[in-house]
Backbone atoms as SQL, in Angstrom:
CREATE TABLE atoms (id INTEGER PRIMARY KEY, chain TEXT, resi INTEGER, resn TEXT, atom TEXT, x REAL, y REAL, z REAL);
INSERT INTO atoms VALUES
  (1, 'A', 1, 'UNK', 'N', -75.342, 121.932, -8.421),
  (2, 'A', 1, 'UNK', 'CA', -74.296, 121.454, -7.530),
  (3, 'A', 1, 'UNK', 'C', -74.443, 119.948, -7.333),
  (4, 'A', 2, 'UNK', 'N', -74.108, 119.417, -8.402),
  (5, 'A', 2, 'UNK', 'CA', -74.306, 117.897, -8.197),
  (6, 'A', 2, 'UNK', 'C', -72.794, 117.006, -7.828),
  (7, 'A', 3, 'UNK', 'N', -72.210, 117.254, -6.711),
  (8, 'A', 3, 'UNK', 'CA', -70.876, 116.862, -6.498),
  (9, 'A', 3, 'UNK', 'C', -70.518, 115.936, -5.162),
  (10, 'A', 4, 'UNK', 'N', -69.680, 116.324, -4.873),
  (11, 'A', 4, 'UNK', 'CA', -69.772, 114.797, -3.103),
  (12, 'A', 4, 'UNK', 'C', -69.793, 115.759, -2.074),
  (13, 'A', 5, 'UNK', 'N', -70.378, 117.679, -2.045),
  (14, 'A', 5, 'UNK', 'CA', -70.850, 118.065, -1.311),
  (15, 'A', 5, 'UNK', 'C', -72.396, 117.897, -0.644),
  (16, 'A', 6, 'UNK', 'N', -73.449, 117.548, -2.024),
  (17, 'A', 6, 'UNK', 'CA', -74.399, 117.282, -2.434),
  (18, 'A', 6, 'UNK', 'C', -74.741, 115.727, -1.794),
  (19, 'A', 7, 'UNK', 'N', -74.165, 115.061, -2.385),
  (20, 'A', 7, 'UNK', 'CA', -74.450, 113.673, -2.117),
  (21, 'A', 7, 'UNK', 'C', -74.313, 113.649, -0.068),
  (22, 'A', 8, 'UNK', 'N', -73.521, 114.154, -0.002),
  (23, 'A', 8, 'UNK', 'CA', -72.850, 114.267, 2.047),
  (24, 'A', 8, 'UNK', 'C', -74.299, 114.578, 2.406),
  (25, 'A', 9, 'UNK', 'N', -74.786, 115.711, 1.838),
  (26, 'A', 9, 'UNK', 'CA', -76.528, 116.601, 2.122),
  (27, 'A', 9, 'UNK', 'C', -77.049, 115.607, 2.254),
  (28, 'A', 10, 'UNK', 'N', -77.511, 115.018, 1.012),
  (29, 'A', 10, 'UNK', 'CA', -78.018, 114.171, 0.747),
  (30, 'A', 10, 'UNK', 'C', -78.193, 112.955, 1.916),
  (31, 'A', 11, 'UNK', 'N', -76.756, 112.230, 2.248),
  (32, 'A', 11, 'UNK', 'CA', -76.732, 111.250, 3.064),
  (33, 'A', 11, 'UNK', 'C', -76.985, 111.731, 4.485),
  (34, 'A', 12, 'UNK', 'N', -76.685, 112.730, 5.319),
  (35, 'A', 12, 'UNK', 'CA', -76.848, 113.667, 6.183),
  (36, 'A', 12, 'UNK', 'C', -78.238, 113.504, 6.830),
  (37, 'A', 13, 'UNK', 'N', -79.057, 113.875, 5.853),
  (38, 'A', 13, 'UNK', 'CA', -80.418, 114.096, 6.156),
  (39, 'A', 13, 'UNK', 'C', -81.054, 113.147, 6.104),
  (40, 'A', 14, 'UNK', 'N', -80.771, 111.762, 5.362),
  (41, 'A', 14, 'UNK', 'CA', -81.753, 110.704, 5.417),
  (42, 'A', 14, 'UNK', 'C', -80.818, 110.003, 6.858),
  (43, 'A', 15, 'UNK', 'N', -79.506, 109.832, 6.980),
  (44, 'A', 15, 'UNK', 'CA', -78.941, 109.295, 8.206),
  (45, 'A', 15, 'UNK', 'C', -78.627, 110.176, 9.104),
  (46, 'A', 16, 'UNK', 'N', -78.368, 111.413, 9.370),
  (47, 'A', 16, 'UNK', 'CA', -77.854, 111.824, 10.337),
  (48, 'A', 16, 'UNK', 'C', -76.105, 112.121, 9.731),
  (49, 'A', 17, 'UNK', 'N', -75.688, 112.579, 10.879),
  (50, 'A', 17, 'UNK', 'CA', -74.396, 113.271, 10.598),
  (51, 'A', 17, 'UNK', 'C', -73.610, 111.981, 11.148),
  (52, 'A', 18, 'UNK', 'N', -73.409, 111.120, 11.128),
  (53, 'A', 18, 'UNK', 'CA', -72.682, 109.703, 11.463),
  (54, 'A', 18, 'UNK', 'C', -72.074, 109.143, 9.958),
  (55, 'A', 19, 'UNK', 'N', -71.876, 107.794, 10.164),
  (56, 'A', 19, 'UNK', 'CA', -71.788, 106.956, 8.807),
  (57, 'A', 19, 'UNK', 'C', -72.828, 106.832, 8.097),
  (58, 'A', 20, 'UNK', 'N', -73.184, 107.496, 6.878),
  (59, 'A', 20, 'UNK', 'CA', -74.507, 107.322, 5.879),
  (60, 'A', 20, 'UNK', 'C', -74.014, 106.771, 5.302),
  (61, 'A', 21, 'UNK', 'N', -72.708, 106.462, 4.603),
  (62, 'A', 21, 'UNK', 'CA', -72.131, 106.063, 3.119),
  (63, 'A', 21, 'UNK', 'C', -72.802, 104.425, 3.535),
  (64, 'A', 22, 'UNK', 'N', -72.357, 103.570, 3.983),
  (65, 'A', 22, 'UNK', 'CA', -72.937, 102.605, 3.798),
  (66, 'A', 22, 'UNK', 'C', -74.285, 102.182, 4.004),
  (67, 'A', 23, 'UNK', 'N', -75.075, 102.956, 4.462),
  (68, 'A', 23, 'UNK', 'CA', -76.546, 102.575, 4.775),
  (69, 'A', 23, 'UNK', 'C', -76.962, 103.546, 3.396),
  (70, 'A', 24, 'UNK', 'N', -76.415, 103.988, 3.054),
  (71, 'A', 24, 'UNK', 'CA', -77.000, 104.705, 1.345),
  (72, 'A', 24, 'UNK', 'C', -76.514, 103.363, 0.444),
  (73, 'A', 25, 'UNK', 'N', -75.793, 103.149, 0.215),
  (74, 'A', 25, 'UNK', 'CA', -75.360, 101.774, -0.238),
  (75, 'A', 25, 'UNK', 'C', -76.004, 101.033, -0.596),
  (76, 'A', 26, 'UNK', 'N', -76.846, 100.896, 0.929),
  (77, 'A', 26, 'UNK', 'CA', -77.884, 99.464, 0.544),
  (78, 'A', 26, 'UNK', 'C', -78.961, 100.109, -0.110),
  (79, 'A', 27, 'UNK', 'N', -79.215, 101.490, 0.439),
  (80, 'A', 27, 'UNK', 'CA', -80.926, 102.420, 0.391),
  (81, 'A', 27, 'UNK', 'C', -80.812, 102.150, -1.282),
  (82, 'A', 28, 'UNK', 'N', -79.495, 102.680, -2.144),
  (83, 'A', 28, 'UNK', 'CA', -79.561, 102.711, -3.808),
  (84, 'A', 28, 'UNK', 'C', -79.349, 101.294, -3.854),
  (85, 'A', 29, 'UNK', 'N', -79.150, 100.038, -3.368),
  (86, 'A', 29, 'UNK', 'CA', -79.302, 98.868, -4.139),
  (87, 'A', 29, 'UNK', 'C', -80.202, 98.757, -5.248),
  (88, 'A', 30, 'UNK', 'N', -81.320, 98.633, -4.533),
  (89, 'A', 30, 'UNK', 'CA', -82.457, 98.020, -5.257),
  (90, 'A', 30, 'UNK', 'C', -82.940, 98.706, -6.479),
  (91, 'A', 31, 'UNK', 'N', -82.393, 100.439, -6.819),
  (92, 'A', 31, 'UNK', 'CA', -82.605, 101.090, -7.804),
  (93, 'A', 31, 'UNK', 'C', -81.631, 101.235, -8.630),
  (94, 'A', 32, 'UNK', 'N', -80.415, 100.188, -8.772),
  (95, 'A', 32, 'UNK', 'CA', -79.480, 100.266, -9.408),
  (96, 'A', 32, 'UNK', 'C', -79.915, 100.143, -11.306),
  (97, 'A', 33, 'UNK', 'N', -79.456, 100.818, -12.328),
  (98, 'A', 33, 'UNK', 'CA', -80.206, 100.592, -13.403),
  (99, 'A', 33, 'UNK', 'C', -79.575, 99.053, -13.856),
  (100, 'A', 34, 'UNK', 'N', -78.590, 98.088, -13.793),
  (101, 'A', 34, 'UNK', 'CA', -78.587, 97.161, -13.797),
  (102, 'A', 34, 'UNK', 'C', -79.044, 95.985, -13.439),
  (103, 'A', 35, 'UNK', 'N', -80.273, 96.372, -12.634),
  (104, 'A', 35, 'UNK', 'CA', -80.754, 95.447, -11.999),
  (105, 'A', 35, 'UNK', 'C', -80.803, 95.927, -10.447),
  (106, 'A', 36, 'UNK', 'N', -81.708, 95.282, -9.573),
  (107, 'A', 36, 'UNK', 'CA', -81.839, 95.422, -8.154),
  (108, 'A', 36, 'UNK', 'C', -80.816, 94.631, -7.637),
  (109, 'A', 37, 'UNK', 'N', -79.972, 95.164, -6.545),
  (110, 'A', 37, 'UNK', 'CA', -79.242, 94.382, -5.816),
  (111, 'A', 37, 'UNK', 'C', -79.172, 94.464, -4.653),
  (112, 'A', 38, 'UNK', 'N', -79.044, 93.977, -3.463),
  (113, 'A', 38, 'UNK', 'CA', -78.701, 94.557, -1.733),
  (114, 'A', 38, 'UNK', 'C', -78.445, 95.825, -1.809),
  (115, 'A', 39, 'UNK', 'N', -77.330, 95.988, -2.169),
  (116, 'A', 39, 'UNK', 'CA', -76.413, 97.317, -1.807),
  (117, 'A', 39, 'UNK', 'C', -75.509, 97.131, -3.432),
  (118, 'A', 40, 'UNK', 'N', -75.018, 98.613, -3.232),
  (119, 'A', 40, 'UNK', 'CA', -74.068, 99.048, -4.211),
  (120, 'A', 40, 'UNK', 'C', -72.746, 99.189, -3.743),
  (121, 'A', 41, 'UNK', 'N', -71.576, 98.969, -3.914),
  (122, 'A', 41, 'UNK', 'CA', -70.442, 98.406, -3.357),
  (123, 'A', 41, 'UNK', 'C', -70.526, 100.074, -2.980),
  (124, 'A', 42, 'UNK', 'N', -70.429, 99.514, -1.345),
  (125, 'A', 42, 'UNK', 'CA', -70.396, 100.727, -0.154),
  (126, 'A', 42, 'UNK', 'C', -68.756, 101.304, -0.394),
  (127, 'A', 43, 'UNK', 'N', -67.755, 101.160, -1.419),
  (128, 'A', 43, 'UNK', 'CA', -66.898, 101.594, -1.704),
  (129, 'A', 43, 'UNK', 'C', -66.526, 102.617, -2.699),
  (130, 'A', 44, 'UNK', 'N', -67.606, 102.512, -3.429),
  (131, 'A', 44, 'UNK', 'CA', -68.373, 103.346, -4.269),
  (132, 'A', 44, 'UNK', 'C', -68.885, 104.779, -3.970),
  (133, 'A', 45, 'UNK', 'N', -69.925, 104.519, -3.303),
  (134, 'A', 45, 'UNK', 'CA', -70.113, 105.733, -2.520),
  (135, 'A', 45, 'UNK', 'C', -68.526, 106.010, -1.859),
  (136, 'A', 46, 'UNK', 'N', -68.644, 105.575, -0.815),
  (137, 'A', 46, 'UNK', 'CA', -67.296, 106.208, -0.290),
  (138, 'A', 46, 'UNK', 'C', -66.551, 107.098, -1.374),
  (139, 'A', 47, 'UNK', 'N', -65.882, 106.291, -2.361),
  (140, 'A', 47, 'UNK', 'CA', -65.289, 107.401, -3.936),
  (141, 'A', 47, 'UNK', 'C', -65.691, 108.295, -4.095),
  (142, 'A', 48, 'UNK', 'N', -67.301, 108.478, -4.425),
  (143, 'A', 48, 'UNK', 'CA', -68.216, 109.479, -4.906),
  (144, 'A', 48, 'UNK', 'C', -68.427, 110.592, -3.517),
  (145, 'A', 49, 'UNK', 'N', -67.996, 110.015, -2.333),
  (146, 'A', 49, 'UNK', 'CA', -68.234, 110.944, -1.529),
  (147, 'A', 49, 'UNK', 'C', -67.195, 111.866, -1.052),
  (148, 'A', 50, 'UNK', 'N', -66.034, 111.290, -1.634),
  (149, 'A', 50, 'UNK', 'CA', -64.601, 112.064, -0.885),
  (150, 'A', 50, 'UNK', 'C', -64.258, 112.266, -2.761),
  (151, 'A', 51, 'UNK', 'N', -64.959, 112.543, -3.587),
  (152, 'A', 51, 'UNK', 'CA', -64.527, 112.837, -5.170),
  (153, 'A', 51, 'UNK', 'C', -63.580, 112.053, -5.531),
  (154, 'A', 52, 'UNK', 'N', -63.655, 110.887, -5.260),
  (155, 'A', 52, 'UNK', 'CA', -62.578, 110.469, -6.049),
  (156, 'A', 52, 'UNK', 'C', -62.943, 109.291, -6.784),
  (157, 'A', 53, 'UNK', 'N', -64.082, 109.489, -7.055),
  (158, 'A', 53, 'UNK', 'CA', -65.050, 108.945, -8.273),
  (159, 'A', 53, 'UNK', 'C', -66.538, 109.435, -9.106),
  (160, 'A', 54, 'UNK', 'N', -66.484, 109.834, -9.935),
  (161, 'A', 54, 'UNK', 'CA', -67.810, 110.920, -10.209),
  (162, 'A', 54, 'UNK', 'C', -69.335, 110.103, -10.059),
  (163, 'A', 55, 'UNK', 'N', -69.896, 110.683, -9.504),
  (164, 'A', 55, 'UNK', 'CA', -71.146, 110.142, -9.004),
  (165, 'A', 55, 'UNK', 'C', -71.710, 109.765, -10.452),
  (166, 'A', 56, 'UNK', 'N', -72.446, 108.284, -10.518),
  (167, 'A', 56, 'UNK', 'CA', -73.556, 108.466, -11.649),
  (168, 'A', 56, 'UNK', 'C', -74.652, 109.089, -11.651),
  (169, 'A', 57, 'UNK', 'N', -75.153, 109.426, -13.124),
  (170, 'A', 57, 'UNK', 'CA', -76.728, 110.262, -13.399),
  (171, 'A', 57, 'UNK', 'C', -77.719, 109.630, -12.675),
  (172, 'A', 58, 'UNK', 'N', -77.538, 108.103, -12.518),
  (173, 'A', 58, 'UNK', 'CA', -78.924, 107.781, -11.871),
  (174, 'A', 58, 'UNK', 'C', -79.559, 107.736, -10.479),
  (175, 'A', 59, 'UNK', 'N', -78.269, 108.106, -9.872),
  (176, 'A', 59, 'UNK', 'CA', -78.314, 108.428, -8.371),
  (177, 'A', 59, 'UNK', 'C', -79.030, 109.401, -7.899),
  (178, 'A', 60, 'UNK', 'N', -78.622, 110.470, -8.751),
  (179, 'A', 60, 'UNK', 'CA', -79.501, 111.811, -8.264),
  (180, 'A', 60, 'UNK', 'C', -80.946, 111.758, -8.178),
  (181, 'A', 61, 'UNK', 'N', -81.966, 111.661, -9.375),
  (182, 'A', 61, 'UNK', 'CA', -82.836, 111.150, -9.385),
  (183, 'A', 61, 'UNK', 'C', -83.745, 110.260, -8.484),
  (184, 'A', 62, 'UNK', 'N', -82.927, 108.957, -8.109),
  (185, 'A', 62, 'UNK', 'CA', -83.336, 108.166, -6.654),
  (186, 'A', 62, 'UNK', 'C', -83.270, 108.771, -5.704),
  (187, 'A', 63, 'UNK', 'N', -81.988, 109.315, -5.430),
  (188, 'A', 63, 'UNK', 'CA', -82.131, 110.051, -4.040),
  (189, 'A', 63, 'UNK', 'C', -83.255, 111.236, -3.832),
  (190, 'A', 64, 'UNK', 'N', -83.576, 112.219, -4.760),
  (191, 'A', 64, 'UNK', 'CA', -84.116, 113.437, -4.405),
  (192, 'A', 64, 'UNK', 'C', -85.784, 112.590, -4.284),
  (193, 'A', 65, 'UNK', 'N', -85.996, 111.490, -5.073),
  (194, 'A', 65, 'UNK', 'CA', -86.975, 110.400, -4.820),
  (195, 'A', 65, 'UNK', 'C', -87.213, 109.987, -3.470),
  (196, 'A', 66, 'UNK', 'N', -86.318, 109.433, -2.735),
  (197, 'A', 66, 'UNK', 'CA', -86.369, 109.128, -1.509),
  (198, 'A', 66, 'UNK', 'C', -86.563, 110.095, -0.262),
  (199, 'A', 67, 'UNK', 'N', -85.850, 111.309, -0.597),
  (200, 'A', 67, 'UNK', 'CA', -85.606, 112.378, 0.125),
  (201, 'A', 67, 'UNK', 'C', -87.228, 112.512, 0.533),
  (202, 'A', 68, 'UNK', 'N', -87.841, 113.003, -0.666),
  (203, 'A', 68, 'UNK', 'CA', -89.538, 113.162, -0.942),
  (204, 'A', 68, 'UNK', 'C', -89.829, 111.875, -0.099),
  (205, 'A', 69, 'UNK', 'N', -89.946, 110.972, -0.323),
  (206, 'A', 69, 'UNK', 'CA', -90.720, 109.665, 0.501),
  (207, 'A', 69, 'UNK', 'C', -90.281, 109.971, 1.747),
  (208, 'A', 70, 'UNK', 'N', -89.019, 110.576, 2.259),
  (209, 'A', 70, 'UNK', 'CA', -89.331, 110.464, 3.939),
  (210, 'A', 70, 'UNK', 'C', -89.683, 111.874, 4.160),
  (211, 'A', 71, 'UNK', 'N', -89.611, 112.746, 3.654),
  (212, 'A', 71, 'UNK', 'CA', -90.553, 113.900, 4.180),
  (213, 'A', 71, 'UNK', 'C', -91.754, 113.433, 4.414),
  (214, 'A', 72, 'UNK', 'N', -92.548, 113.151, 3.153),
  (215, 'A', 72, 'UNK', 'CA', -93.969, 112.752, 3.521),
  (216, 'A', 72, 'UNK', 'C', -94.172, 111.828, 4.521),
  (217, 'A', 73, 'UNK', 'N', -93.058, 110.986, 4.711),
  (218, 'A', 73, 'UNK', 'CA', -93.567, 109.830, 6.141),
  (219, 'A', 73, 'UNK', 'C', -93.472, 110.609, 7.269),
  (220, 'A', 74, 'UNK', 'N', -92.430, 111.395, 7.236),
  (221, 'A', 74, 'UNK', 'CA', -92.284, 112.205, 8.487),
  (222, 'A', 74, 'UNK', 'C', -93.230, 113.167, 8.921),
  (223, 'A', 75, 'UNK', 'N', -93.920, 113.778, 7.970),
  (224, 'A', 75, 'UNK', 'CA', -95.099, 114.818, 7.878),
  (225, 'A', 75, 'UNK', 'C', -96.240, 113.449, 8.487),
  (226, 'A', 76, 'UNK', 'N', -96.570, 112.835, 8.432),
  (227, 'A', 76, 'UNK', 'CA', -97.860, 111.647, 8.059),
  (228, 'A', 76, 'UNK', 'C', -97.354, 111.407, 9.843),
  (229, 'A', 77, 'UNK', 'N', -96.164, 111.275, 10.239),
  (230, 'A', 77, 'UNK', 'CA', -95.972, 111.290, 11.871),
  (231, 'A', 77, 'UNK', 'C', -95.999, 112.367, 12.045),
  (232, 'A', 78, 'UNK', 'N', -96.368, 113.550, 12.003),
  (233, 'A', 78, 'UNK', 'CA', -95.889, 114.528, 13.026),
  (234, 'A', 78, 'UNK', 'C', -97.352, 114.770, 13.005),
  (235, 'A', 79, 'UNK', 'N', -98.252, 114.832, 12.196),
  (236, 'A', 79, 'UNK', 'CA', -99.447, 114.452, 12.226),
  (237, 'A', 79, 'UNK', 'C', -100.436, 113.822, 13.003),
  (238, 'A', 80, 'UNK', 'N', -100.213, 112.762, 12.988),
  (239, 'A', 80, 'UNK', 'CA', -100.534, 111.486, 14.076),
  (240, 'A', 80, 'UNK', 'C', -100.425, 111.949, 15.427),
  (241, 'A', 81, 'UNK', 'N', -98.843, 111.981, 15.468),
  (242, 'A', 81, 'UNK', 'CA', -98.697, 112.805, 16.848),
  (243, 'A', 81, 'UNK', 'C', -99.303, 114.114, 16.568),
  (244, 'A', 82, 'UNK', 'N', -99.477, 114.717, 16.381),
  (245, 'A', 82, 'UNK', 'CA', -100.247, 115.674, 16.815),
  (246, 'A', 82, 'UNK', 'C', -101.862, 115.807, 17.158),
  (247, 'A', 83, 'UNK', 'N', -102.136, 114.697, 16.189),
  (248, 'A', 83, 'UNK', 'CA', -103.856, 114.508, 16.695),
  (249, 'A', 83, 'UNK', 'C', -104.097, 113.381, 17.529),
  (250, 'A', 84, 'UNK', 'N', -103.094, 112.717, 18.463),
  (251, 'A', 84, 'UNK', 'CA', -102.896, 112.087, 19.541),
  (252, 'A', 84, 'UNK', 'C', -103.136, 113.163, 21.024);
């Protein structure tokens, strides 16, 4: 299910149920395969998120990447706090 139901998940959980499309934007800048940039035109996403542009292959990959990096940060706090 790699579609702009997926990607919403996706943005959802690293932001919350608010505006993710543009704070994902910037999050995939820097892993763009063209080069690192700020952000990826936050219009983009937007497309890819309401289908009306097909997500690229290299997105998926980063994201389920990132997803993993804040679990483990979040685990590494709940931790802390807990042996506080």
């Amino acid at each position: 299910m790699r579609d702009a139901d997926l990607l919403r998940r996706a943005g959802e959980a690293l932001y919350g149920d608010g505006d993710w499309r543009r704070p994902m934007a910037r999050l995939l800048g820097p892993h763009h395969p063209d080069g690192p940039r700020d952000e990826v035109d936050p219009r983009s996403v937007s497309r890819w998120s309401n289908g009306g542009r097909e997500i690229p292959d290299w997105v998926w990959p980063v994201l389920a990447r990132l997803l993993r990096d804040r679990v483990a940060d979040a685990t590494e706090v709940a931790r802390d706090i807990e042996a506080a």
